[in-house]
Residue, then its C-alpha position, 0 to 999 in steps of 0.5 A: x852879471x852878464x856884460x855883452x861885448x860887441x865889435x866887428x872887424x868890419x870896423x878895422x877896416x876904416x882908415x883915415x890916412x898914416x898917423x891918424x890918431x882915431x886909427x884901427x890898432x884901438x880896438x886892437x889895443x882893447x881886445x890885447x889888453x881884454x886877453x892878456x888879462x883874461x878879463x875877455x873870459x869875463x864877457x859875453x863875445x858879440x859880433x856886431x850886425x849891421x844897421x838898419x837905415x831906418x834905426x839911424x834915421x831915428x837920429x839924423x835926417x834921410x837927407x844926411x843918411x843918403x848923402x853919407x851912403x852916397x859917398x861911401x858908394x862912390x868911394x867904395x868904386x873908386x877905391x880913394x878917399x875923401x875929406x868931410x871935414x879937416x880932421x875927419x875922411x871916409x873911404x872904401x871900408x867906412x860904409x860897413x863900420x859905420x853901419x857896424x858900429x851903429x848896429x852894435x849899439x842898437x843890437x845892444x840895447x834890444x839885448x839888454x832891454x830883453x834881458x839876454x845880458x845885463x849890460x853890454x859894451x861897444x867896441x867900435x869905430x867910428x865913434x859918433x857923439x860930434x855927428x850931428x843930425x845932418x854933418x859928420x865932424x870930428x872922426x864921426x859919421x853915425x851917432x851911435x849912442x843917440x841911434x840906440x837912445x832912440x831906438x830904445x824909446x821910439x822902438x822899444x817904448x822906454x819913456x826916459x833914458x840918461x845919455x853919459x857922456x866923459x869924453x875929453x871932448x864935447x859932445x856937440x853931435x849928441x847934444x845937437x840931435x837930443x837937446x830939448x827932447x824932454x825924454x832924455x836927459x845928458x850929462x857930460x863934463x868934457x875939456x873947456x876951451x878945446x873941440x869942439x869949443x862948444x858946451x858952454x851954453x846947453x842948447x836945452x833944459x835937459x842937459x847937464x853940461x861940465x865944462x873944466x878947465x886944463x889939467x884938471x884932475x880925477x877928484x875934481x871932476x868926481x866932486x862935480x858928478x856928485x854935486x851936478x849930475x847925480x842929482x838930476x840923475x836920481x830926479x830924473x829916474x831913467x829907464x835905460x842908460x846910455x853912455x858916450x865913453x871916451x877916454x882920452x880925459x886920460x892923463x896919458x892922451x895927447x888929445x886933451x890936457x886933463x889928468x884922469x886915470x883908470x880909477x876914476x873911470x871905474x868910479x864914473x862907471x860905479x856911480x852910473x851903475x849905482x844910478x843903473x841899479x836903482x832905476x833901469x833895472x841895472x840897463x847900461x850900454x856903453x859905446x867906445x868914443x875916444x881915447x888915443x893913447x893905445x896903452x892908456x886906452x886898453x887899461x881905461x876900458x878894462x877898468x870900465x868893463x870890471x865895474x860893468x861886469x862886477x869883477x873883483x879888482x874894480 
């Protein structure tokens, strides 16, 4: 199997201040941990192109994308930074990640529908999946994933995709931007109460929300996949896979308070390529949302990679 690997130092160059949990060293955690194991010789290295505006507006408003682009220019001049919402601030460099993190997933998606590679993980910042159509909230600005799912079906021509979301956190952007487009079907689990503190009603028919208690643990979250989304997975028969991997369900992440560790992510990862396998023709693009815990983030993306790249040790 070939796993395509993309990332941009252009997304290191987004800061949102000293002590920011969603910080450059990440994806320096990933890429440390990728070399020291050798598992970087394992994938195919990509850089990550720009986005098209006209792919992200796939997802949000016109309205929104010129508002962002605004900002960024003017930040850009000035050289400072500015608030969009209490935990989230863009300054001179996050135009190009941005861009950058939403090219890599649309990049990847063509990759993978043209069959160059048979899967690919994103390795970027800023993460997306609370942007919503029209606001950037929690660390996100583009929705990356719902960039490619869309561009995937409104560009590509697919007629169905799963978006795969085990983030600690809900995923209120993406829900927001996808909820009721009968195309796409969500399935998540993610921390109940905690941020977003959304979830807990799906917005449409075609999401299968998990919201979990506190300390739940990586057994209890695998019995609930088996019973909830696998099922409506194998109904559903997507074409494409997209998923949202935040990895700060972690038990190590201060984040959030649930106890998973890199073998459950390697079993969520094997159950969605099992799903990939029969019905996608194995298609996954996988795209970096949370995980701030830098150790337990670079051996959690590890164990995800082996499964995507079919390497002994998963």
């Amino acid at each position: 199997m070939t796993t395509a690997f993309y990332s941009h130092t252009d997304c290191k160059a987004h800061e949102m201040g000293a002590g920011h949990p969603e910080c450059p060293q990440r994806l320096d955690a990933i890429a440390d941990h990728l070399r020291a194991t050798g598992l970087d010789l394992a994938l195919e290295m990509r850089d990550a192109p720009v986005a098209q505006l006209s792919d992200v507006q796939l997802a949000h408003s016109a309205g929104y994308v010129r508002e962002i682009s605004d900002l960024a220019q003017r930040l850009r001049e000035s050289g400072s930074r500015q608030a969009v919402d209490p935990d989230t601030s863009a300054g001179p460099g996050t135009w190009n990640a941005m861009l950058r993190a939403a090219g890599a997933a649309v990049a990847a998606t063509d990759a993978v529908i043209d069959g160059e590679v048979d899967n690919a993980f994103c390795s970027v910042r800023p993460p997306g999946h609370h942007a919503t159509r029209g606001q950037a909230m929690g660390f996100c600005f583009f929705n990356n994933v719902c960039v490619a799912a869309r561009h995937a079906l409104d560009v590509r021509g697919l007629k169905r995709v799963a978006i795969i979301d085990f983030d600690v956190h809900h995923g209120n952007g993406t829900e927001d931007i996808v909820a009721g487009d009968e195309r796409i079907l969500m399935c998540s689990f993610f921390q109940h109460p905690l941020y977003p503190n959304s979830g807990a009603v799906p917005l449409g028919t075609n999401m299968v929300n998990l919201p979990v208690p506190p300390y739940t643990k990586g057994m209890e979250v695998r019995e609930l996949i088996e019973a909830m989304w696998l099922p409506r997975l194998e109904e559903f028969r997507p074409e494409m896979v997209f998923i949202s991997a935040g990895f700060d369900a972690h038990r190590e992440d201060d984040l959030g308070q649930m106890g998973l560790v890199e073998a459950d992510y390697a079993w969520i990862t094997w159950k969605i390529a099992d799903v990939a396998e029969r019905h996608a023709k194995g298609r996954i693009v996988s795209c970096l949302e949370g995980g701030y815990n830098l150790s337990a983030l670079g051996r959690s993306v590890a164990a995800h990679l082996r499964v995507l790249a079919g390497v002994d040790g998963a």
